[in-house]
N, C-alpha and C positions, 0 to 999 in steps of 0.2 A: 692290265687291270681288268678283273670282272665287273660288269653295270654293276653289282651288288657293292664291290668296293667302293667303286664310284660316287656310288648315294651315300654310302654311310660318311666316306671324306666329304662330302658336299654338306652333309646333314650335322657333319660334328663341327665344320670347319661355319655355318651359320651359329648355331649353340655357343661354339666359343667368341663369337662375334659380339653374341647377344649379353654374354656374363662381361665381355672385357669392356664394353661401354656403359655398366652400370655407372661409374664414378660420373659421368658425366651427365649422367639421368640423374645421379643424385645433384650435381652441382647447377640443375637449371634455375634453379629458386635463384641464384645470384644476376640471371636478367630480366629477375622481375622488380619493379620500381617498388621502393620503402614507402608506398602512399595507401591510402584509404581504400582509392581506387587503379584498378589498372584495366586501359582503356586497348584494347589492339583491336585488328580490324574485322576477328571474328566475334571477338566477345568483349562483355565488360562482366569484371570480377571487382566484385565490393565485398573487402571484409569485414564485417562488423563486428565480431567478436574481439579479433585478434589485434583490429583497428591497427594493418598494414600486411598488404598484400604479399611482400615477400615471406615475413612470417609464417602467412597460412599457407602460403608452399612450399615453405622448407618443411614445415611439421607434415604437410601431405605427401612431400617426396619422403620422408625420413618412415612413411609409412608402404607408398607405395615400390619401392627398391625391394624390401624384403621380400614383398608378396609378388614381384615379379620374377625375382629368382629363384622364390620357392613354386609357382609352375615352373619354369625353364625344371625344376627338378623332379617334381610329382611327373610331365611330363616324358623327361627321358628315364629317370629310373624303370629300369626291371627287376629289383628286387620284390618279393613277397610280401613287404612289409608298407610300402611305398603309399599304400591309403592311410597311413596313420598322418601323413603333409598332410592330408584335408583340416586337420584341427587348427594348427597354427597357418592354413591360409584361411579357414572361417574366422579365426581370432581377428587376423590382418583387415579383411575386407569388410568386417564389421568394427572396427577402427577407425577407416575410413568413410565408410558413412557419416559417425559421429561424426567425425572431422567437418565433411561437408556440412554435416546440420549446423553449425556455428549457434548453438543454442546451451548447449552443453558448457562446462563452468572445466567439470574433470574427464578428458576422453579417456583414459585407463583406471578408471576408479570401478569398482563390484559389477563389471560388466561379464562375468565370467558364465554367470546364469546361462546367457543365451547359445553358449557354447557349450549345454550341455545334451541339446538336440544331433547336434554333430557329433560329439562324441559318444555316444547312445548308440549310434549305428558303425562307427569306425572301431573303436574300441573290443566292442563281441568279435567284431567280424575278423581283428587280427588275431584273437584268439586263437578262434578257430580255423585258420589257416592254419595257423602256429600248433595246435593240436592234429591235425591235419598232418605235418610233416613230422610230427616224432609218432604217429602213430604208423605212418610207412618208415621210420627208420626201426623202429622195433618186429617191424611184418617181414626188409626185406636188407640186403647185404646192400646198402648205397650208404655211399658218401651223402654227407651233408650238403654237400656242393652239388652234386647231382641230383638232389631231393630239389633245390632252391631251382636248378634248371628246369625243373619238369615245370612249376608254380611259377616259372616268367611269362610274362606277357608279353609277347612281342609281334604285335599286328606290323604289315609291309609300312607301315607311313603314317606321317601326323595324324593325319583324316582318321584313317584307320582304331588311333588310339581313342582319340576325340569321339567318336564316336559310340566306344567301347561306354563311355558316361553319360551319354545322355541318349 
């Protein structure tokens, strides 16, 4: 095997790790206590909304699962398109805020407003990629599939991507 092979089985064989233990990321809410409060030895969680602590961790895993698998996917996709995930993980993680504010009556009611700052800038911009690549498929003799290769992104390592955003 080439080091190159090497990291990439290393790096798909972590990823797959990370997708096959969602169920159980979702099912933690089952050892948190049906009470008001739940007392451990880092923290104490009082719900007062929901008035019972496993509740507001299922509705919080029931939130936070999705928006963990959708990085796990913004993160390894290299298609072209791949910035259009920012909208439904801005949707997710402004979800979950509500959620924490425990102030809120409806957490998915007319909250769409503030998702339209995100979509403002994700929206043009796949655009025009997407113009972008039929304007080089009418310039030159490539495959559509070769078009998509040139428009991947594929920095050496995490670091490397992570960086690429901020």
């Amino acid at each position: 095997m080439l080091p190159e092979d090497k990291s990439s089985l290393v790096t798909g064989t972590v990823v797959a790790t990370l997708i096959a233990i969602t169920p159980y990321l979702f099912y933690l809410y089952e050892s948190v206590p049906d009470n008001l409060v739940w007392n451990t030895f880092l923290f104490t969680f009082t719900s007062n909304f929901y008035e019972s602590a496993q509740t507001a961790i299922w509705i919080l895993t029931g939130k936070l699962v999705p928006v963990y698998l959708l990085f796990i996917w913004f993160f390894t996709c290299r298609h072209w398109w791949y910035h259009v995930l920012l909208v439904p993980i801005a949707m997710y993680v402004f979800q979950i805020m509500n959620i924490l504010n425990d102030d809120l009556t409806y957490v998915d009611e007319l909250h769409m407003i503030y998702l339209i700052p995100v979509m403002a800038i994700v929206i043009p911009s796949i655009y025009l990629i997407r113009a972008r690549i039929f304007n080089k498929i009418n310039d030159a003799n490539k495959s559509l599939e070769e078009l998509e290769e040139e428009f991947k992104i594929s920095p050496k390592n995490f670091w490397g991507k992570l960086k690429e955003y901020f």
